[in-house]
N, C-alpha and C positions, 0 to 999 in steps of 0.2 A: 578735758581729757582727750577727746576727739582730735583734738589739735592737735596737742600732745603726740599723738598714735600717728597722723599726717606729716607730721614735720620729719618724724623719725623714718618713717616709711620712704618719702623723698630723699632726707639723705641717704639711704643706704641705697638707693636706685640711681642717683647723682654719682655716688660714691665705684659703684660696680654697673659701668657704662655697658662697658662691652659684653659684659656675660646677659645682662637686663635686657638690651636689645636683641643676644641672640632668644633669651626665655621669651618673652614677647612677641618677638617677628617669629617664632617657629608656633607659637599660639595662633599671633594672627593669622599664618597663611593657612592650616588647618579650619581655623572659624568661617574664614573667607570661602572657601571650596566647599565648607559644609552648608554655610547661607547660599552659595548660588545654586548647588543642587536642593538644597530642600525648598529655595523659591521656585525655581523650575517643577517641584513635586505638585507643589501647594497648587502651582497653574494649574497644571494637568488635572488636577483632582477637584478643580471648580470650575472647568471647564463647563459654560454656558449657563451657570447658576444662577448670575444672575441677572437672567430674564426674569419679570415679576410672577409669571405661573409657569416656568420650565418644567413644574411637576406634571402638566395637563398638554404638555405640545410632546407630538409623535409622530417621526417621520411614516412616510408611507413605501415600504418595499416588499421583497418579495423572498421569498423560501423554495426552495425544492424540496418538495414533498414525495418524490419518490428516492432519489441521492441522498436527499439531506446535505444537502449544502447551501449553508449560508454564510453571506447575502445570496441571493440569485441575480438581481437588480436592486437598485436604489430608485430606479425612475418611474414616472404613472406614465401613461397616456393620455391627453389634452381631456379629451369625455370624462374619466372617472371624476373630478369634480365637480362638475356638473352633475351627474348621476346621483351622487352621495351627499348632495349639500342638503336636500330636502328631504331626504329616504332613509336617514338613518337620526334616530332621535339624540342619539349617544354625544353624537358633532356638535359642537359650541361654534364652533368655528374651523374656516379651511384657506387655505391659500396654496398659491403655485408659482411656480420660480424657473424661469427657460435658463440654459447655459451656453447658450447658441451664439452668444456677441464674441465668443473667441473666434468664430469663425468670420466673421465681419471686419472690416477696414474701418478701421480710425484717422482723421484725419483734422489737426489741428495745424493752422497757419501753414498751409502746405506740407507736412510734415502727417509720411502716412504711416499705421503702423498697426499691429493686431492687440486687442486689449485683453488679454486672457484672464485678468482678475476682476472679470464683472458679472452681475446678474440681472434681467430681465423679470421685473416682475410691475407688483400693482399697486392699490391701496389696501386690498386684503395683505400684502405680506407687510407694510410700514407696521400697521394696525395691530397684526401678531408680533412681530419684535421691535425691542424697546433701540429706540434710534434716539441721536439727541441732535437736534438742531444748532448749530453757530450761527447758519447766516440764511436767509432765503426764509420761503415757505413751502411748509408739505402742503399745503392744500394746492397751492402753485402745481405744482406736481402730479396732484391728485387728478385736478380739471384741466389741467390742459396735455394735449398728444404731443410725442416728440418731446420728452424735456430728460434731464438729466441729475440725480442727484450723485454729489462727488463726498468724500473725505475731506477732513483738512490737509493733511496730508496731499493726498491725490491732484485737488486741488495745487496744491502750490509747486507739485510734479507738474501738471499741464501749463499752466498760465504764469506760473511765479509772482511775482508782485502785483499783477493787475487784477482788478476788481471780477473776482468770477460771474458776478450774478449778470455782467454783461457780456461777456465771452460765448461763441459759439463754434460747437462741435462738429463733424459730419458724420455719420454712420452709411458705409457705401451709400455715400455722394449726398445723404439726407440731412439736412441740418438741423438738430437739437439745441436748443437751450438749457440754460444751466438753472432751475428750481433751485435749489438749496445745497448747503453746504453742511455738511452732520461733523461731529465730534469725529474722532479716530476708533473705528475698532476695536472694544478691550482685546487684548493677549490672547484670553483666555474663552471665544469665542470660535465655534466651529468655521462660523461662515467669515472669514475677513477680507470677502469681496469689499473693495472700496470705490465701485461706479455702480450705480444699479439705475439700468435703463427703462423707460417707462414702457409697458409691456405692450401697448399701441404700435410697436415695432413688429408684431406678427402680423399684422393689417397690413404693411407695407408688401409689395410683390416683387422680391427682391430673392438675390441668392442666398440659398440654407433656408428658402421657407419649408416650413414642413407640412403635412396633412393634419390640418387641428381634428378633422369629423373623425378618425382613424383611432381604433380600440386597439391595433395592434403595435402602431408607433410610441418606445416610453426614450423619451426627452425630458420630460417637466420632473421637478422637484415637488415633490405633494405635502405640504402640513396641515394635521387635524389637530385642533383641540379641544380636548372634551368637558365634557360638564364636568361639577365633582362631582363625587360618587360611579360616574358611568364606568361599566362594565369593559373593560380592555377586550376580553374575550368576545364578550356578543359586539366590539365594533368591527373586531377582524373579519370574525364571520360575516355578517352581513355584509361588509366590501367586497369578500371574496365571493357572494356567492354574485355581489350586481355585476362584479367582473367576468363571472363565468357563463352569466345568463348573455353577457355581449359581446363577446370574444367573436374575432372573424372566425372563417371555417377554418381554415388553416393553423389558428391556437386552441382549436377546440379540445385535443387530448395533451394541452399544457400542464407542464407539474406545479406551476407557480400559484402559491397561496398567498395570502395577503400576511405582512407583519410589521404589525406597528412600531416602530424601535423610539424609544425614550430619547429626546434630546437630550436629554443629559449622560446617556448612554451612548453618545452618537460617535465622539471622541474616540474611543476606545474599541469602535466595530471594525476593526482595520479589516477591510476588501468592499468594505463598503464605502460608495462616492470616493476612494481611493484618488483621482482625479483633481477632486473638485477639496475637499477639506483636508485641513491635517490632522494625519492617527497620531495616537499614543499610544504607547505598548505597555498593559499594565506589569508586563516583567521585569521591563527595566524601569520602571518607577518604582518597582519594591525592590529592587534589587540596586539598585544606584541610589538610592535613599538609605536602605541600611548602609551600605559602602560608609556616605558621608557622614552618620553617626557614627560608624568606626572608625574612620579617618578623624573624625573630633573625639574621639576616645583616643587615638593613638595620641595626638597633640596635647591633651591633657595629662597620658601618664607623662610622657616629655617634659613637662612643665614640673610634674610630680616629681620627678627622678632630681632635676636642676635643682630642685627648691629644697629636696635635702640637702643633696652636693654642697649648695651655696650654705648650709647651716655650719660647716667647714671650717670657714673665714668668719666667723662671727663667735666661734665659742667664749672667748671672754667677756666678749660684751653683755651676754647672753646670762654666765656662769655671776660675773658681777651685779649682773640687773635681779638676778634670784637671790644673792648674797644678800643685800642689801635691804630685802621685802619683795620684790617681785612674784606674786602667786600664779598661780598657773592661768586663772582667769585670764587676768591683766594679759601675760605671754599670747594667750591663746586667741583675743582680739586683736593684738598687734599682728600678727601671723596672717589672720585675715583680711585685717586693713592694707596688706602690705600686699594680699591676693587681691584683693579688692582694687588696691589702684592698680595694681598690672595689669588686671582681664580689661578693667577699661581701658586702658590706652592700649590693649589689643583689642578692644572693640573698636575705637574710633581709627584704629590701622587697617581694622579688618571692614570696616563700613566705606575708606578712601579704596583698599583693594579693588570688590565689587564693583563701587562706581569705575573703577577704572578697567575691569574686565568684564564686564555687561555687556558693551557692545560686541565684542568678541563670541565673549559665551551666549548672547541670542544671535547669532550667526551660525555657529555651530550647533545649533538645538533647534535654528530657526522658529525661532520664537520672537516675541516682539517686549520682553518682560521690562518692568519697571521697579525699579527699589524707591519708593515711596514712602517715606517716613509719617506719611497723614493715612497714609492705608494702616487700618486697624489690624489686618489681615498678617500684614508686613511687619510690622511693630513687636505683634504678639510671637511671629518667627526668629527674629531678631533676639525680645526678651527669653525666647525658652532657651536660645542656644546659648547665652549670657550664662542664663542662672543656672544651666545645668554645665557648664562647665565650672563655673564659682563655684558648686558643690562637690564636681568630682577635683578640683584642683585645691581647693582651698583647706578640704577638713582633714586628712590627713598630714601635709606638712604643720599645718598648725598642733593638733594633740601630739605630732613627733616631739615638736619646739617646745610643748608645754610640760613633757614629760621627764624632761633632761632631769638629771641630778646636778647642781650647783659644783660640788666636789670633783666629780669625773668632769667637768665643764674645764676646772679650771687647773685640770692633769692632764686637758687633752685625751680622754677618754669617754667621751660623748656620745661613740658608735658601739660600745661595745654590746649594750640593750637592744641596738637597730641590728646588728649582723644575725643575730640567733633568728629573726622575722624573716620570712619567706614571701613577702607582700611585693616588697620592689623588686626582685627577678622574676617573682610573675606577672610583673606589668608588664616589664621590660621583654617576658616570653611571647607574651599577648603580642606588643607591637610585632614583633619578628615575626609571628602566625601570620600575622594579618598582611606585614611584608611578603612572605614567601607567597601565600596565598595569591595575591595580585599578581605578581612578579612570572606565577608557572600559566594564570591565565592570561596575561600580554601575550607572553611565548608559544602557548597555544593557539590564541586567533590569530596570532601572524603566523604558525606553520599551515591554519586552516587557512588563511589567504592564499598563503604561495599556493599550498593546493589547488583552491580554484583557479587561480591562473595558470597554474600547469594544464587541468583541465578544459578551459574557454580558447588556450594559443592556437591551437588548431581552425577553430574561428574567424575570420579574417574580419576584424575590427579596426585595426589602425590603418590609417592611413584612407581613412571612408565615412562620406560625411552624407546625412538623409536630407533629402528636399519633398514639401509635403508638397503635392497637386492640391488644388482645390477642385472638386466634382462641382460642374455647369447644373443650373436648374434644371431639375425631372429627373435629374440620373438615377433617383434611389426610388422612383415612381414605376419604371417601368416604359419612359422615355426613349425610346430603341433610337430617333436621332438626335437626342443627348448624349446617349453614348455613343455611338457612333462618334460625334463631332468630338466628344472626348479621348478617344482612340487615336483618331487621327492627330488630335492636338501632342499627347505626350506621345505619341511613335515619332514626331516631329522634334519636339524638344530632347530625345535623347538622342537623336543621328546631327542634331547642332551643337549637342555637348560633348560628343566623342570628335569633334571637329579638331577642336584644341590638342595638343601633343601633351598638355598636363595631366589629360583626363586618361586614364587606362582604361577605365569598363564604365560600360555604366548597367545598371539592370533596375527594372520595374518590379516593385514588388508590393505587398497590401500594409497597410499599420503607416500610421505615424509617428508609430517608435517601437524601439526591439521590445517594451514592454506589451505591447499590441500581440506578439504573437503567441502570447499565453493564454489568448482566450479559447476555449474550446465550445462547439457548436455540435448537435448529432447530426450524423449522418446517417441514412438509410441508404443500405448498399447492395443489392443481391447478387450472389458470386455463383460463379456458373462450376455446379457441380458440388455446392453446398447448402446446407437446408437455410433456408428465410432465414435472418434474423428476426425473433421478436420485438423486441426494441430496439433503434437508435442507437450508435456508437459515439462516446462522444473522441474528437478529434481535433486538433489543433489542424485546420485548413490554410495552409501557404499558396494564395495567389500570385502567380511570381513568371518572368519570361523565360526566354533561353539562356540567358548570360547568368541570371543568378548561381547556379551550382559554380559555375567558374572564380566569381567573383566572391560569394562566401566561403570556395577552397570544401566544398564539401565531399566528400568520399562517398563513390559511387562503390558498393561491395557487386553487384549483379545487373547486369542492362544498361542502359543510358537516358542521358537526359532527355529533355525536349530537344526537339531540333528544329532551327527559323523553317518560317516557307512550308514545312509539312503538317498539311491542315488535319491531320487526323490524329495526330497531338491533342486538338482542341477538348476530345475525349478521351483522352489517357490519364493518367494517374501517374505518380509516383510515391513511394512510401517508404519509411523508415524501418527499420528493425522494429521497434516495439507495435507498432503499428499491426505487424505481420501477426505477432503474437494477440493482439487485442482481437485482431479479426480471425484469428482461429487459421491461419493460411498454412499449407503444407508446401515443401520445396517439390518441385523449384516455380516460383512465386512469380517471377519474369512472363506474362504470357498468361496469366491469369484474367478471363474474361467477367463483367462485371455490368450491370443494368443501376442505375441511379438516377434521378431527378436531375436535371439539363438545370444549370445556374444561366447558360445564352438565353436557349429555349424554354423552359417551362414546364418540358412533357419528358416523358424516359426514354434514353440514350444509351448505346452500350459503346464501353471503351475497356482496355485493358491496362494493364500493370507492365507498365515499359521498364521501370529500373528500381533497384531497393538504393537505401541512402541507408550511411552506416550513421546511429544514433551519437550527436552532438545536442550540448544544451544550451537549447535556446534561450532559455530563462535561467532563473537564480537556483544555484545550487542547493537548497533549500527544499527546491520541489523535487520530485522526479521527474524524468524525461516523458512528454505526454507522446500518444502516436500522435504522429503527423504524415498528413495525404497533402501531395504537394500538387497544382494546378496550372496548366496555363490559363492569363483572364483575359477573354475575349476582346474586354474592353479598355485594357490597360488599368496600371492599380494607382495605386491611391499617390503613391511615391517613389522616388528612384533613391537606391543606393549607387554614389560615385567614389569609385575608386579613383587613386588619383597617383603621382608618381614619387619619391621622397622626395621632400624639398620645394617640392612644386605647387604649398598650398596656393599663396595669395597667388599664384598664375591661374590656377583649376577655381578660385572662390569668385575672381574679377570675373573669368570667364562667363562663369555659371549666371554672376548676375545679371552679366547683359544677355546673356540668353532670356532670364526669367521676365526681365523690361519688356523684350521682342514678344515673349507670348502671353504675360499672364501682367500687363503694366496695372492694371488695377489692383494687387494684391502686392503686398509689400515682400520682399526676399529674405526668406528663416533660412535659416539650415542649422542641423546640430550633429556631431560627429557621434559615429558608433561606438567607439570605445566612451564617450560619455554617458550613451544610453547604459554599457554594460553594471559603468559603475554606479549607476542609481538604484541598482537593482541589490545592492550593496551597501547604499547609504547609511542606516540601521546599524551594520555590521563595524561600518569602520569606524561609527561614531563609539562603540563599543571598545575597539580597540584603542583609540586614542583615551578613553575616559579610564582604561585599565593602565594605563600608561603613565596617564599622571595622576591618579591613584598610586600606583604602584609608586612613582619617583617620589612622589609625597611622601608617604610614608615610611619609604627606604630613607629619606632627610630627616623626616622626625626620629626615623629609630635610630639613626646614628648620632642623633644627639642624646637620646637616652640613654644610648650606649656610654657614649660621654660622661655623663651624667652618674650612670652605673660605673664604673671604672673609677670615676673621682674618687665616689662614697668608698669604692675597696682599696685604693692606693693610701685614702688620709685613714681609714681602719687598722691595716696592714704595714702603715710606716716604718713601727720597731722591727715588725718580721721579716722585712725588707732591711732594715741595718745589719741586723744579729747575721743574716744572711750575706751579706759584702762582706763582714767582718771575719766568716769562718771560711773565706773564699769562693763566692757563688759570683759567675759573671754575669753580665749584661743580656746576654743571648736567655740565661736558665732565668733570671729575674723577669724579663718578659712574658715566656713562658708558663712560668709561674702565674703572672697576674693575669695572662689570654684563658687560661684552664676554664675560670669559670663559665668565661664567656663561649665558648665552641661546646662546653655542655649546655647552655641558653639554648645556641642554636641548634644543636641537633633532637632536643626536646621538642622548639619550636618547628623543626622538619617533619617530625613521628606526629604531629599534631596538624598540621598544613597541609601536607600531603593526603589522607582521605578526605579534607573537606574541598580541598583543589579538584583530588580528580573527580570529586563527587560535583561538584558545580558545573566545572569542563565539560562532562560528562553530558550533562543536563543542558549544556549551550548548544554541545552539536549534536542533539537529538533534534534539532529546529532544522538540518542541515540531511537533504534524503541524500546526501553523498559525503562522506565524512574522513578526516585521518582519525587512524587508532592514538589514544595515548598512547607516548613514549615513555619508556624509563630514564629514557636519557635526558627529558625534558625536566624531569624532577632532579634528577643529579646536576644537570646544569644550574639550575637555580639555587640550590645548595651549597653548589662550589663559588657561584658568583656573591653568593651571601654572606659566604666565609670569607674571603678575600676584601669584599668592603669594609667590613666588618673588622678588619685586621688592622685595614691601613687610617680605621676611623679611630681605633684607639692609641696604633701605635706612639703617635705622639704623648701622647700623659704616658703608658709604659714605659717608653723608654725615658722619659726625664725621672719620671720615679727610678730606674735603672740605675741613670746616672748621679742620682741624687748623693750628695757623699754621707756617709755612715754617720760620722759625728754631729752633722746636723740633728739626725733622728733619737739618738743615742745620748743626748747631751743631758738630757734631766735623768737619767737613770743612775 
């Protein structure tokens, strides 16, 4: 019987090519979009699980206990390890992890270059996470200094075909060998550094060493993990208090408390290690998850709507097959075998899709994801979205099929049971909600885009590319001819890069990216003619020269900037609008004298308030604008921004680098443009809008084929009404209209229904956004009117052939 049920099934999908392909391909590409988002879920949500005790490993960071702001840091200082490996019972185990080799030169077969995705560590960190060996050995590693373990991956980036385990590396000018060679990173791992240098690289006396004896430098990455049973609460404490008992003098009235954050919590702590791991946002992972379940809800009524439609063309056969014995049983497994082979061959369409947009979609999600048919994980994703569309696809068209009467079958009256149901213009409303839905938020984070671009233009971002200095040993020690020697080095390298006619400006200023300047630091500031502050202010501090206000285009509202040559600058200040207000300052604010701790010196200084800066955002519009005290730095900053002339990159880039060779030939030449930094700070957002996007176009494709689909079922219901109708004189134009009626009440049902769960979502997006547009009404009307109009031109075709259909066709058995 089986066969039976098969044979029949293929022919009628042999037989109805065209219409099978579109039910099908509008299946697959729905399952498709629904399997790559919920495999992307699935990562995020197993992120680091499985390490074999992830329940017992806890990063080591920190909290602000008087703010309440967390993270504070992610990092320890070198000692807390040491300190806490014998003194606290709770500790199973601990390890630590430098992040310091981005600062270091690489250099393979001549070829130099900076390695930003590695870590420094030991045999305590192998020992905590679960690594897998391919080639080499970890004890190799373990006993000897200087060695190197790579990825496979990594691996065949550095060497390509030749045997790694003889290859050898330099780390500034040191030559490492190559220990081992480990599996690839799962996906689904916070850490996917793929070099991890062997930690005997602090020993070396080289540039970016740090102060290992120092309680108040945090560089290391700290992991504990503990017994079971132990006490999460009494390990914190106890850390926090061995930290407080050894704090220098100067972190003595520190707000930082100890807090253990859950590896498997680690993903998900976005501001924390920000840098170094990649976050997940648990919002859009509930939120872009439900999506894709309703994107595979919309592609199954789709399916729904077609598979009545198609019941159209088949009523004889149908009406015959019950004549003759047919029971509703029998009908009602054929219906499903006939579902049954279509969701498969939209499974194996929708399985070729994915592979085929994988690489793409972990690009865009930057992810590293795998569709694995041996992963149990994948499989079980795979069979739910199967069986749950087999069920919402399959049992309704089937009991419609099984329900027919014989009689009406075969008078071509087959609908007239289905028309009184109200079931398929509710699917068909559902799709259209869920279209408009999407459709008004694309429209709103692109008018909240243009917004922030409206607001950032002011900015001078284009046409201006960062170069980072590297700081000479002892600078951050207290080395006075370190800096010195580095003072002099970048006041040198920027009067040889303004040399070139490419270059317009160049200015010194702190960060190694526009993201850097979001940090805020207190400051203690006493103003002359105001009471003490009790606490610290915190401040976004800009180290910067004379050229910068020029060259960022910033607006001066009162006073002036630095000016070259006048040394009494060195103690001046400058400050922002809100700044004024944080500090409590009354006008006029220019000429405001001030006593603070000397950043040259050491000891307290008094300088004044030369000029206000009218409030620009420096950061993501997200935050609010911080105050910001802008500085000249004694010793020159960390980096220059160069502006440069239109047209005239690769003139200003050639330039730059034979400058960089002349002064700094040991370090290889970076540079990254500002309007890049701006858009990273946006990354998040646009991946947002792009995922609304084809969301939305998704399912504006499926529901116009529902629509399709819905139009058929009322053209082949409607035939006679449509005869009687030509025959008493009705034209082409009011027959259309006629059959549109239903549909623009669908849609504006589905409008009165889209619309508060639009603006209510919208709503809730740019609450993440401290500077926002208001919704529009006009953005709801637009989406309406563009709804309508597809919608029009998606049915026109079946309306107007049923139009033109001639009378006596419809009319001829009456």
């Amino acid at each position: 019987m089986l066969k039976n049920y098969l044979k029949i099934a293929f022919r009628y999908l042999w037989q109805t090519k065209i219409s099978a392909l579109i039910h099908i391909g509008g299946l697959a590409v729905a399952m498709a979009a629904a399997v790559l988002i919920l495999l992307w879920s699935q990562n995020e949500l197993r992120f680091d699980t499985y390490h074999p005790e992830a329940d017992r490993i806890y990063l080591r960071a920190d909290i602000d206990t008087i703010k309440s702001e967390y993270p504070f840091n992610g990092f320890s200082s070198y000692p807390i390890s040491e300190a806490i490996q014998q003194a606290i019972p709770e500790i199973e185990q601990i390890t630590t992890a430098g992040t310091g080799l981005s600062r270091k030169v690489v250099e393979i077969n001549g070829l130099s270059f900076k390695e930003s995705n590695g870590l420094i560590v030991g045999k305590d960190w192998i020992d905590m996470f679960d690594y897998k060996v391919y080639q080499g050995s970890l004890d190799y590693f373990f006993n000897h200094p200087r060695t190197v373990i790579l990825t496979r991956s990594k691996s065949a980036q550095y060497f390509g075909d030749l045997p790694p385990l003889q290859q050898t590396l330099y780390i500034d000018s040191i030559p490492y060998s190559i220990a081992a060679i480990i599996e690839d990173i799962p996906a689904n791992s916070s850490f996917q550094q793929d070099v991890l240098v062997s930690n005997s690289i602090y020993k070396e006396k080289k540039e970016g060493l740090v102060n290992t004896a120092s309680w108040g430098i945090y560089t290391q990455l700290l992991f504990v993990k503990l017994h079971h049973g132990a006490s999460l609460a009494e390990a914190e404490k106890k850390i926090s208090k061995i930290i407080a008992d050894n704090r220098p003098p100067w972190m003595a009235d520190s707000p930082r408390r100890t807090k253990l954050v859950a590896l498997k919590d680690l993903h998900f702590e976005t501001g924390l290690l920000d840098q170094i791991i990649p976050h997940g946002n648990t919002l859009n992972l509930w939120v872009f998850s439900i999506l894709a379940v309703l994107l595979l809800a919309v592609g199954s009524v789709n399916f729904v709507n077609l598979s009545i439609a198609r019941i159209g063309s088949r009523i004889k056969e149908i009406g015959i097959r019950k004549t003759v014995g047919a029971s509703k049983h029998h009908l009602f497994i054929q219906a499903m075998v006939e579902t049954f082979l279509s969701i498969s061959m939209a499974t194996w369409l929708t399985l070729l899709l994915v592979f085929l947009l994988l690489p793409e979609f972990n690009a865009f999600v930057e992810r590293n994801l795998v569709l694995s048919l041996m992963d149990h994980h994948v499989l079980l994703l795979i069979f739910g979205v199967v069986a749950l569309v087999f069920i919402m696809t399959g049992l309704y068209p089937a009991m419609v099929l099984a329900k027919l009467k014989p009689i009406g079958l075969l008078k071509n009256q087959f609908l007239t049971g289905i028309s009184r149901q109200h079931f398929r213009k509710g699917l068909v409303t559902g799709q259209l909600v869920f279209t408009l839905v999407m459709f008004i938020g694309f429209v709103t984070v692109h008018h909240q885009f243009t917004f922030i671009q409206q607001q950032t233009d002011h900015y001078q971002k284009e046409q201006v590319f960062r170069l980072h200095v590297p700081l000479p040993l002892g600078f951050g020690f207290g080395d006075l001819e370190a800096k010195e020697r580095h003072r002099s080095r970048v006041n040198s390298i920027k009067a040889r890069l303004l040399a070139n006619g490419a270059i317009r400006t160049v200015s010194q200023v702190n960060g190694t990216s526009i993201l850097d300047d979001k940090r805020k630091q207190p400051v203690e500031i006493s103003w002359s003619g105001y009471p003490k502050q009790r606490e610290p202010t915190d401040v976004v501090m800009v180290w910067a020269d004379e050229d910068y206000a020029a060259l960022a285009r910033l607006t001066l509202i009162s006073g002036r900037w630095f000016e070259a040559g006048n040394t009494a600058d060195m103690n001046n200040l400058i400050v922002n609008e809100t700044a004024i207000k944080k500090f409590g300052l009354r006008e006029p604010v220019v000429g405001t004298s001030f006593t603070t701790m000397s950043y040259r010196t050491g000891s307290e200084e008094t300088g004044r308030i030369i000029g206000v800066v009218k409030d620009y955002h420096h950061k993501s519009l997200h935050e609010k604008i911080d105050p910001m005290v802008f500085s000249l730095d004694p010793y020159g900053a960390s980096s220059y921004l160069v502006e440069i002339n239109a047209g005239a990159a690769p003139q200003a880039l050639d330039h730059a680098k034979k400058v960089w060779k002349e002064f700094t030939p040991e370090h290889p030449f970076t540079f990254t443009f500002l309007d890049e930094e701006f858009n990273r700070l946006y990354k998040d957002d646009r991946k947002a809008m792009t995922l609304s996007l084809v969301f939305g176009g998704l399912s504006m494709l499926l529901s116009c084929l529902g629509l399709l689909g819905m139009i058929a079922v009322s053209i082949q219901q409607r035939t006679k009404e449509i005869g009687v109708r030509k025959v008493m004189g009705a034209n082409v134009t009011g027959i259309m209209a006629l059959l549109s009626r239903d549909l623009l009440k669908l849609i504006l049902i589905a409008f009165a229904i889209a619309s508060p769960i639009a603006w209510y979502g919208m709503q809730r997006w740019l609450e993440n956004f401290a500077y926002r547009i208001d919704m529009d009404w006009r953005i709801f009307a637009g989406a309406a009117v563009i709804t309508v109009l597809i919608a029009v031109l998606t049915v026109s075709s079946q309306t107007l052939k049923a139009a033109l259909k001639n009378p006596v066709e419809s009319l001829r058995t009456e």
